[in-house]
N, CA and C of each residue as an Amber inpcrd file, in Angstrom:
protein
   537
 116.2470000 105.3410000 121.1040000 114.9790000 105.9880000 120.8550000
 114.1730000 106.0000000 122.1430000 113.3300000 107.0660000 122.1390000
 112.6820000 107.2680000 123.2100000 111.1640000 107.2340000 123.1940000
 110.2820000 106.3930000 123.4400000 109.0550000 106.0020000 123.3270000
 108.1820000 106.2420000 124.3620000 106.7120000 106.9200000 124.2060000
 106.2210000 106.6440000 125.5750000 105.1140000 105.5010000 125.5090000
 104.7680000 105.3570000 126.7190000 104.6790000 104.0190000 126.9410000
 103.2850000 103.0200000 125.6520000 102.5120000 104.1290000 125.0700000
 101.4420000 103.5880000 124.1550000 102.4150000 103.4900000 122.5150000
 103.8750000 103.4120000 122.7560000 104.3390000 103.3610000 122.0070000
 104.7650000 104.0800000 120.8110000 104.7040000 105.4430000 120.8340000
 104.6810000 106.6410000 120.1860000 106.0370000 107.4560000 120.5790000
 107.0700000 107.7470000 119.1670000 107.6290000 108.2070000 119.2700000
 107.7010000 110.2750000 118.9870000 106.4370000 110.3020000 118.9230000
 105.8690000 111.8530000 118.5110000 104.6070000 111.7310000 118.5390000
 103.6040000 112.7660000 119.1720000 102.6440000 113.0920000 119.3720000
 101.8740000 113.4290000 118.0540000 100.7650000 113.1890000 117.9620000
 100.2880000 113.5880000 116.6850000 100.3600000 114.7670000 115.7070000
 101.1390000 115.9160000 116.7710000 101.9100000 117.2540000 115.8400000
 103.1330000 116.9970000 115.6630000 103.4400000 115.9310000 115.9950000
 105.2790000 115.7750000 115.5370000 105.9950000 116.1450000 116.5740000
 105.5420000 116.5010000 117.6910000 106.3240000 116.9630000 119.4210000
 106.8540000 115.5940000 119.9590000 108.2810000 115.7610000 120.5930000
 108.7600000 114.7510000 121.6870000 108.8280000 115.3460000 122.3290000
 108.3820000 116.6800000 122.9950000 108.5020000 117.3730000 124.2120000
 108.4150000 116.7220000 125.2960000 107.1920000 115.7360000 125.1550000
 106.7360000 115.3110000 126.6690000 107.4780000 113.7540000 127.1170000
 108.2690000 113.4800000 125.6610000 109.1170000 112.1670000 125.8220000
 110.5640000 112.4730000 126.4840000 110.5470000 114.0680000 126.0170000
 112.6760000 114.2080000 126.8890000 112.5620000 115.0590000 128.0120000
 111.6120000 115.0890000 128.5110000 111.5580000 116.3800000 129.7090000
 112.7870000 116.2010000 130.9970000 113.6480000 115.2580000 130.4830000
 114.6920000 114.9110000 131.7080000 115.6950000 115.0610000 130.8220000
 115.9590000 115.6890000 129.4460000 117.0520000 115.2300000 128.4920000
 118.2320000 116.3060000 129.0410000 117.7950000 117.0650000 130.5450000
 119.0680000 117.9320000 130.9310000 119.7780000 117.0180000 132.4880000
 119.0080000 116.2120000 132.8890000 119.5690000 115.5170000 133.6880000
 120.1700000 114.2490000 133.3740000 119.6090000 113.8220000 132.2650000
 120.6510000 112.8380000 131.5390000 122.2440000 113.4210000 131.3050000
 122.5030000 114.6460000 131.1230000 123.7790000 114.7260000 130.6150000
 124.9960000 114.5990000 131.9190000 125.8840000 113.8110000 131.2290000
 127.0590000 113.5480000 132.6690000 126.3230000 112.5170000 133.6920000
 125.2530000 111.5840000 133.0970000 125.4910000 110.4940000 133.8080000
 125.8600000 109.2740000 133.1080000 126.0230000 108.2930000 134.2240000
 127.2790000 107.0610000 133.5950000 126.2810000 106.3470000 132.2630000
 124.8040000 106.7980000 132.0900000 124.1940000 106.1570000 131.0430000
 124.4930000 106.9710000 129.7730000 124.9140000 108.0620000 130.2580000
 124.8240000 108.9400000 128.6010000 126.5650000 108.5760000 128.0500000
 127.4720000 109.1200000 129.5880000 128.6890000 109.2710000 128.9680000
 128.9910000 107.6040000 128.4670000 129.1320000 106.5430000 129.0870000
 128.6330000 105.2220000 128.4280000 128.4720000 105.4260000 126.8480000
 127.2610000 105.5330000 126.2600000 126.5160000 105.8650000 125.0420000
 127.3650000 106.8500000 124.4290000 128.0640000 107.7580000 125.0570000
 129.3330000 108.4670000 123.9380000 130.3470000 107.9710000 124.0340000
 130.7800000 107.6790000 124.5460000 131.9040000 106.4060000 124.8350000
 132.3780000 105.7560000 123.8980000 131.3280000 105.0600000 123.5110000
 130.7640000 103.9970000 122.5080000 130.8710000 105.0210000 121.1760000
 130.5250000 105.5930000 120.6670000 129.6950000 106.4350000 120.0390000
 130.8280000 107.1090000 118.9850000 131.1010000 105.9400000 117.8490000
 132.0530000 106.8780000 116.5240000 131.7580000 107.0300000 115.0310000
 130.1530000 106.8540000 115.2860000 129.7710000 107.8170000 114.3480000
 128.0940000 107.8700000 114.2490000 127.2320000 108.4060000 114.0230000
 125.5850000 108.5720000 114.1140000 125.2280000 108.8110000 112.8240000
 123.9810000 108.0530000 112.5900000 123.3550000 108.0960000 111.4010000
 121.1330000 109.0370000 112.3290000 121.2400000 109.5950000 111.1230000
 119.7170000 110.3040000 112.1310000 118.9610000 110.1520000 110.6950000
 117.8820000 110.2420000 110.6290000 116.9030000 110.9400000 109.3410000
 117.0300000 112.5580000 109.4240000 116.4990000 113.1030000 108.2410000
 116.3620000 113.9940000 108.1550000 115.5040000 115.4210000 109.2740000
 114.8060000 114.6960000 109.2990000 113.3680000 115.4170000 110.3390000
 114.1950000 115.5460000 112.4810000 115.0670000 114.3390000 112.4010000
 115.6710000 114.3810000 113.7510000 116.5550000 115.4230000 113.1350000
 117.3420000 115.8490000 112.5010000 118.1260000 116.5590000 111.6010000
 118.1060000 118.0520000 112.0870000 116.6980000 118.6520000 111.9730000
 116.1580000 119.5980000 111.7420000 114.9190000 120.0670000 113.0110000
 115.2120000 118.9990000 113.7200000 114.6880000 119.5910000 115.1910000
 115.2000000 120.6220000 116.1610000 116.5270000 120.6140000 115.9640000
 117.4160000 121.7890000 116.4280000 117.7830000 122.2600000 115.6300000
 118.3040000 123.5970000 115.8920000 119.0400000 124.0350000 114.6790000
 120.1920000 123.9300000 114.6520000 120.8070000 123.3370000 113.0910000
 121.4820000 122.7670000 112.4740000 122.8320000 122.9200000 113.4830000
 123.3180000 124.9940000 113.3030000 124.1540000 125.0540000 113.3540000
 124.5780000 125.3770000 115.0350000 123.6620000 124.5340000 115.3640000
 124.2430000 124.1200000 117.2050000 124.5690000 122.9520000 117.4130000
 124.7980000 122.2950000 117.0840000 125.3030000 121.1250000 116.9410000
 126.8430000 120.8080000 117.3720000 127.3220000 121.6850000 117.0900000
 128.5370000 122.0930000 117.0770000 129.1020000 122.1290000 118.7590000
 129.7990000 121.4200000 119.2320000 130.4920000 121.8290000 120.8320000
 128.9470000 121.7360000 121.8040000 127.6120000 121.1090000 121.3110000
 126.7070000 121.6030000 122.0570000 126.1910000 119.7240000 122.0710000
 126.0750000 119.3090000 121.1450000 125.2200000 117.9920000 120.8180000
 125.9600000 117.0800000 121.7820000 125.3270000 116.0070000 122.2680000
 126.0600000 114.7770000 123.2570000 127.1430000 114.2960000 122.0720000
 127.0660000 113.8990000 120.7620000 127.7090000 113.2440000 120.1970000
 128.6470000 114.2040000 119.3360000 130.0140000 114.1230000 119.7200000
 130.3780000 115.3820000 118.7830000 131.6700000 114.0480000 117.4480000
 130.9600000 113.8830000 116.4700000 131.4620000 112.7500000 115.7400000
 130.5350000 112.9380000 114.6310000 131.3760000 112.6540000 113.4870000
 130.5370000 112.4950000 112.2880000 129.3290000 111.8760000 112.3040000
 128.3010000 112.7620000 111.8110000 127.2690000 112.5820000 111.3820000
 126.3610000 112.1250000 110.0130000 125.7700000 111.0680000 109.8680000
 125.2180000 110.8800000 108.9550000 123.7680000 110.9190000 108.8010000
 123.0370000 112.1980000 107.7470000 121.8940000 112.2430000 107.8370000
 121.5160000 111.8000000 106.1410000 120.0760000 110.9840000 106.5410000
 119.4260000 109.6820000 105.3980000 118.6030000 111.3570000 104.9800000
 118.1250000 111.4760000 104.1990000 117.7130000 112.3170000 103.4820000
 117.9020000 112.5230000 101.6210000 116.5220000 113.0970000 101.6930000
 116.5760000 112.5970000 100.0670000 116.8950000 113.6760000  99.2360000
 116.8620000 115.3950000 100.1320000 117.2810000 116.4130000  99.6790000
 118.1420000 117.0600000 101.1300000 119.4690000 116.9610000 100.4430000
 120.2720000 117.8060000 101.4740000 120.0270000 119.0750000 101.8390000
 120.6380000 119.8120000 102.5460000 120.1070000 121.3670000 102.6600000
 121.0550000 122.1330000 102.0670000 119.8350000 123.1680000 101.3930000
 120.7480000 124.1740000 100.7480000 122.2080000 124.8130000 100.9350000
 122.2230000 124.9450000 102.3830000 123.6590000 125.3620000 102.7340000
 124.0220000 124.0910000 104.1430000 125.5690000 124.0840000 103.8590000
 125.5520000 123.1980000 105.1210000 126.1000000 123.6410000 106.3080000
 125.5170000 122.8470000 107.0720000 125.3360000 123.6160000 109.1930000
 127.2610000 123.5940000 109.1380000 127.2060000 124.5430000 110.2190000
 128.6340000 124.8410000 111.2060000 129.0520000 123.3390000 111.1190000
 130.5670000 122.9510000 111.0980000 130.9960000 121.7930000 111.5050000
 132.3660000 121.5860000 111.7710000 133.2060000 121.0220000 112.1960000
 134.0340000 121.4090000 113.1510000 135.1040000 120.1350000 112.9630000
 136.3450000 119.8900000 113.2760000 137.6910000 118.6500000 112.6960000
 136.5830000 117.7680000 113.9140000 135.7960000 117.5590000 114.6120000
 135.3790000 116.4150000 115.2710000 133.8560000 116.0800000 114.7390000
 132.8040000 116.9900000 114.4550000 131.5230000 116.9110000 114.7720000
 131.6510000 117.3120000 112.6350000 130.4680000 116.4520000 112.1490000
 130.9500000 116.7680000 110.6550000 129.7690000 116.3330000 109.8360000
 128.9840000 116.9080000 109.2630000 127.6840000 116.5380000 108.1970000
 127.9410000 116.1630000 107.2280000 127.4580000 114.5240000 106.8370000
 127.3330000 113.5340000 105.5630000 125.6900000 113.6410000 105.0810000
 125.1530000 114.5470000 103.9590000 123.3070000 113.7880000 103.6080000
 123.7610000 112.7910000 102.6650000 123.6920000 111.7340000 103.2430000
 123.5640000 110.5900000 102.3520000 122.6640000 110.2060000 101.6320000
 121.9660000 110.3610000 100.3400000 120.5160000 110.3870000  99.4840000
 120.2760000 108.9130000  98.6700000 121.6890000 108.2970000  99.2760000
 121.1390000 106.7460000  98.5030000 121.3610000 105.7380000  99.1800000
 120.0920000 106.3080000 100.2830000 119.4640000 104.7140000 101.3300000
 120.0390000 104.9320000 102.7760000 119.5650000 104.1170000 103.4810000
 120.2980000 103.4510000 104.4600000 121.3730000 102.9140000 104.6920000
 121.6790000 101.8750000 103.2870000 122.5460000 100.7740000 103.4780000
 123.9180000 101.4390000 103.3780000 123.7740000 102.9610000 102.6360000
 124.7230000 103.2500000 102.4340000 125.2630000 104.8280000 103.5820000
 124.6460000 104.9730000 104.3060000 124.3730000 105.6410000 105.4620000
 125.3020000 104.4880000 106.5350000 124.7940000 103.4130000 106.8810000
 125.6630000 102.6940000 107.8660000 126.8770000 102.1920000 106.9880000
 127.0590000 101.8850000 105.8630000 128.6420000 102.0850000 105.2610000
 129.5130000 102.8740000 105.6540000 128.6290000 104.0330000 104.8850000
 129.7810000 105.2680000 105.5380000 129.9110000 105.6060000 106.9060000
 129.1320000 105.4210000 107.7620000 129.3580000 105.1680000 109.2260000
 129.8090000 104.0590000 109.9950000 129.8540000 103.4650000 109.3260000
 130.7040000 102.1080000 110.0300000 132.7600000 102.8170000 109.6210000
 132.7930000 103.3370000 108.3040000 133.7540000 103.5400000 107.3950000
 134.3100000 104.8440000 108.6900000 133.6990000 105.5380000 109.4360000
 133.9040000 106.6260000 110.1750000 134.0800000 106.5030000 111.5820000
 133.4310000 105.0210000 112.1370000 133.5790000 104.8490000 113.2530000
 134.6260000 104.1060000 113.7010000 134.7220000 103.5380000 112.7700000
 135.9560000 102.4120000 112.9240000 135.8020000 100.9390000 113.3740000
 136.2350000 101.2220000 115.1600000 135.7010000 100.0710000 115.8560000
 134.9120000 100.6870000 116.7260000 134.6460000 101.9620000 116.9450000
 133.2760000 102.1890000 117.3610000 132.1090000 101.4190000 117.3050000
 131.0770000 102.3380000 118.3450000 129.5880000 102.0910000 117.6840000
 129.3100000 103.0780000 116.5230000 128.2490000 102.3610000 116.0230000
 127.2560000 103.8450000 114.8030000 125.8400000 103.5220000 115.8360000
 125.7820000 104.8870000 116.2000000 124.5960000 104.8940000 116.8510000
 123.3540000 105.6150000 116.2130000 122.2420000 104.9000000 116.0490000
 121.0810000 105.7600000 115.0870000 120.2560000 106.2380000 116.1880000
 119.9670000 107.9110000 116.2280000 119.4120000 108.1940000 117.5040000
 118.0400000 109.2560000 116.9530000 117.7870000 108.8790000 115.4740000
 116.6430000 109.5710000 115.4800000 116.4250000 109.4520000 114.7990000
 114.8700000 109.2570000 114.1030000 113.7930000 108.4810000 112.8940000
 113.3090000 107.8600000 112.9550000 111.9990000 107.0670000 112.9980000
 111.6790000 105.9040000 113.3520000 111.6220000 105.2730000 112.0220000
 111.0800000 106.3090000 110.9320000 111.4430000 105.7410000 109.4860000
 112.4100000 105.0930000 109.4230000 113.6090000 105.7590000 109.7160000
 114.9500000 104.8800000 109.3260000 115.3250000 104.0030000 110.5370000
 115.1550000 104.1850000 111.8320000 114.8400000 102.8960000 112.4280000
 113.8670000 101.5070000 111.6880000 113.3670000 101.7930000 111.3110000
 112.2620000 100.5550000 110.8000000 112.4140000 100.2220000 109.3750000
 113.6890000 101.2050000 108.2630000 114.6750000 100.9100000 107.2450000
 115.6360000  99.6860000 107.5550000 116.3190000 100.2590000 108.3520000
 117.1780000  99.5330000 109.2940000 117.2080000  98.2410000 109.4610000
 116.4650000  98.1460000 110.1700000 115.5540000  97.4050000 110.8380000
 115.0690000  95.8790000 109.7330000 114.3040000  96.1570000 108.9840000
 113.9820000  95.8760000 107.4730000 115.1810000  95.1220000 106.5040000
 116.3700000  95.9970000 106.6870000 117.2880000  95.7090000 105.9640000
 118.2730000  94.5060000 106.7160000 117.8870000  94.4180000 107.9310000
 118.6380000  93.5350000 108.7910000 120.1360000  94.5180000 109.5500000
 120.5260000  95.4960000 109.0280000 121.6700000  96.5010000 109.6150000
 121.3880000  96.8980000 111.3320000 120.2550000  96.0430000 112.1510000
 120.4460000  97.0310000 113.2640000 121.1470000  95.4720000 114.0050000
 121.9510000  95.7800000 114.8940000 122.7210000  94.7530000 115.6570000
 121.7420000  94.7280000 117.4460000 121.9370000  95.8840000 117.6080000
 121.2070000  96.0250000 119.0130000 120.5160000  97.2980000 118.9460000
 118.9280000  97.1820000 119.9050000 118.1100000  97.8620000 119.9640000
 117.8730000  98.1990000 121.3720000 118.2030000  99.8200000 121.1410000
 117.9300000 100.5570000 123.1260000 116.3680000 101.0540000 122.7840000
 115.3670000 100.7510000 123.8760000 114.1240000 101.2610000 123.5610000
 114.1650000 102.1730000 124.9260000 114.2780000 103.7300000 124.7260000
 113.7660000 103.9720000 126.4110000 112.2180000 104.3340000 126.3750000
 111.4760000 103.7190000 127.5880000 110.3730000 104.4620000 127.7890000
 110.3370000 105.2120000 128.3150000 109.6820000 106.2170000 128.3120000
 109.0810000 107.4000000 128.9680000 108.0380000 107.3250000 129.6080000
 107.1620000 107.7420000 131.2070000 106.2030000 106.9300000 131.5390000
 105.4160000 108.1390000 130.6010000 105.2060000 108.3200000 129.8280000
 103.9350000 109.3320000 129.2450000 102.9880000 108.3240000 128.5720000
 101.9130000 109.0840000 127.9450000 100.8300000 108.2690000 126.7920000
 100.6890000 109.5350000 126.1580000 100.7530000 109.2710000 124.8980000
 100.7130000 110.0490000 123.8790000  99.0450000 110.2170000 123.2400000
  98.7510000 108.8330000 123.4330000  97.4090000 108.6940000 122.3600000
  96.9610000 108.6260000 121.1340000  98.3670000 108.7770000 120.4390000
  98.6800000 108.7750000 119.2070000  99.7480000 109.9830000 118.1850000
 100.1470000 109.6220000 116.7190000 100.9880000 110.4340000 116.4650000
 102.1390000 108.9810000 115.6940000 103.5560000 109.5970000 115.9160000
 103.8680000 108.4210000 115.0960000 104.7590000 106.9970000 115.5800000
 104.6450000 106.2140000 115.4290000 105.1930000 104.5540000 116.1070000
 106.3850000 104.4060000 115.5150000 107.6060000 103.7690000 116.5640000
 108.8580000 103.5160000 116.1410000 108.4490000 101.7840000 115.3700000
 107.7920000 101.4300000 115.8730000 107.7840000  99.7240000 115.2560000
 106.6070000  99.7470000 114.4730000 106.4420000 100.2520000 113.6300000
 105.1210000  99.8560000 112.9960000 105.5790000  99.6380000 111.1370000
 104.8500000  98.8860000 110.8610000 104.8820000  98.1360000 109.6020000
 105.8000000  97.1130000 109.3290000 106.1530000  96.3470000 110.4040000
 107.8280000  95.4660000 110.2810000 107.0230000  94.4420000 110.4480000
 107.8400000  93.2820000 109.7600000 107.4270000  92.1220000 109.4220000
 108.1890000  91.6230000 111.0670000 107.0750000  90.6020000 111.8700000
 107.0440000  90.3280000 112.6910000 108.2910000  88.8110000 112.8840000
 108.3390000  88.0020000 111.5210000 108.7570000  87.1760000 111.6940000
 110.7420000  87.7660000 110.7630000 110.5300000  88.7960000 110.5360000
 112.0550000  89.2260000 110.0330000 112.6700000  89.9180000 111.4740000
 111.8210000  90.3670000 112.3870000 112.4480000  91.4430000 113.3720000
 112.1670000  90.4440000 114.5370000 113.6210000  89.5400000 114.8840000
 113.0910000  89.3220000 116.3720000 114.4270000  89.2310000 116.9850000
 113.8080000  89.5860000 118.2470000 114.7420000  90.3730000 119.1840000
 115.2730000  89.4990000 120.3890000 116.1900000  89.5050000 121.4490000
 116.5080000  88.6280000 122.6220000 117.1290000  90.0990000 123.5440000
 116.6100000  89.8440000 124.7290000 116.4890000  90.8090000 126.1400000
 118.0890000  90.7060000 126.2500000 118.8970000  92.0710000 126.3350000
 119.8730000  92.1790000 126.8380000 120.2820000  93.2610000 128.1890000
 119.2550000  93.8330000 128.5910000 119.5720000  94.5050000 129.3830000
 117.9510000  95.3870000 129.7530000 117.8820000  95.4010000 131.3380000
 116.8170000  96.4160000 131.2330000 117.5820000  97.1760000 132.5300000
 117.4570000  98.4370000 132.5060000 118.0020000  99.7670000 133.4760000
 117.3300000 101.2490000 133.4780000 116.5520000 101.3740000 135.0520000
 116.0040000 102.4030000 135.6360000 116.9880000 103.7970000 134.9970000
 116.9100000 104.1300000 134.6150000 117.4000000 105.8520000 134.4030000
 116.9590000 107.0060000 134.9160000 116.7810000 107.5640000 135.5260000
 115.9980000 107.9740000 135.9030000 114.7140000 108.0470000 135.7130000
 113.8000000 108.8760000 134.7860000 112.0950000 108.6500000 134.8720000
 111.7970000 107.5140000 134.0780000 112.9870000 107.3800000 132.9660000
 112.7110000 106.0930000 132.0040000 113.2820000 105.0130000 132.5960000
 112.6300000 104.1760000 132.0360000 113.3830000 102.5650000 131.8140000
 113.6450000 101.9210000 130.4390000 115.1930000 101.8790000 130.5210000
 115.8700000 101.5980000 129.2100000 115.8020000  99.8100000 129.0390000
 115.7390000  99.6700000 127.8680000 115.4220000  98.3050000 127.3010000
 116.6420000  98.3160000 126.1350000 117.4490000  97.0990000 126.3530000
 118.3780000  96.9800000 125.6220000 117.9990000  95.3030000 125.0860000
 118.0750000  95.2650000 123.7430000 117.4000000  93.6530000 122.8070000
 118.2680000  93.5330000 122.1640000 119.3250000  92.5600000 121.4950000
 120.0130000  92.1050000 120.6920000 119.0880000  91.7140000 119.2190000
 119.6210000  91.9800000 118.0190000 118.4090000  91.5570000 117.0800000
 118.8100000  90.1620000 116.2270000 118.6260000  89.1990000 116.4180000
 118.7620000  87.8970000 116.3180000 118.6990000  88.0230000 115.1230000
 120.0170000  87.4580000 114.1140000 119.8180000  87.5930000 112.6970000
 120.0390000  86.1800000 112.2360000 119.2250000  86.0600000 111.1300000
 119.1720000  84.8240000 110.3480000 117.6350000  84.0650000 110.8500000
 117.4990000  82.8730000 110.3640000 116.4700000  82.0620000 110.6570000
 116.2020000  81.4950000 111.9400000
């Protein structure tokens, strides 16, 4: 997820414009291909879903691997999809969103790369293992927060990595489970 720095993952109209303005020089470096590498299967919310359209996704998206979108109404018809790149709306939960993506990745990662709702589901439920925060140097001023409403003493985290990326700086936290 990509945050700018007052902690806002969307501007108060729902824009990340001013959070990916480098999201074409990211592609084909050792941080992205890394992150697909890794990368055998994605869970998104609905709303990351539907920021592009559907049916580009296809031969175009960084992640071309089954997809799982949390949503409580699938879409009427479903997007282009292809023997690699493949749409799951999963409508009952989270828990069962990283099932079937764990069930798809194998020994992959499942990488969740968009929602903060279902980041902070996640999150909640204890299912996130490790957390990439990139910042963006922007300020938003408000709009909507990837960490907000989480119980402070269920979500705690240990520093695994911090790395310049280009305009961002990526933050990598392990999420310490149990007591």
């Amino acid at each position: 997820m990509t945050v700018s720095v007052d902690g806002f993952v969307a501007d108060p109209n729902g824009s990340v414009g001013r959070l990916y303005p480098d999201l074409g020089d990211l592609r084909g470096t050792d941080y992205m291909n890394a992150a697909i590498e890794r990368t055998g299967a994605v869970v998104m919310g609905r709303r990351t879903f539907e920021m592009a359209d559907p049916d580009s996704y296809v031969g175009r998206y960084e992640f071309q691997v089954p997809i799982f979108v949390v949503t409580h109404h699938p879409p009427a018809s479903a997007p282009r999809q292809d023997e690699r790149l493949t749409f799951t709306f999963v409508t009952d939960g989270v828990e069962s969103a990283i099932g079937q993506a764990k069930a798809a990745a194998g020994d992959a990662d499942v990488q969740v790369v968009g929602g903060a709702s279902v980041a902070q589901q996640l999150l909640r439920a204890g299912l996130v293992d490790e957390l990439r925060i990139d910042i963006m140097p922007a300020v938003l001023g408000g709009g909507l927060r990837l960490l907000e409403n989480l119980d402070p003493d269920q979500v705690r985290l240990e520093k695994l990595a911090v790395d310049e990326v280009g305009a961002r700086t990526s933050l990598g936290f392990r999420v310490v489970k149990g007591p």
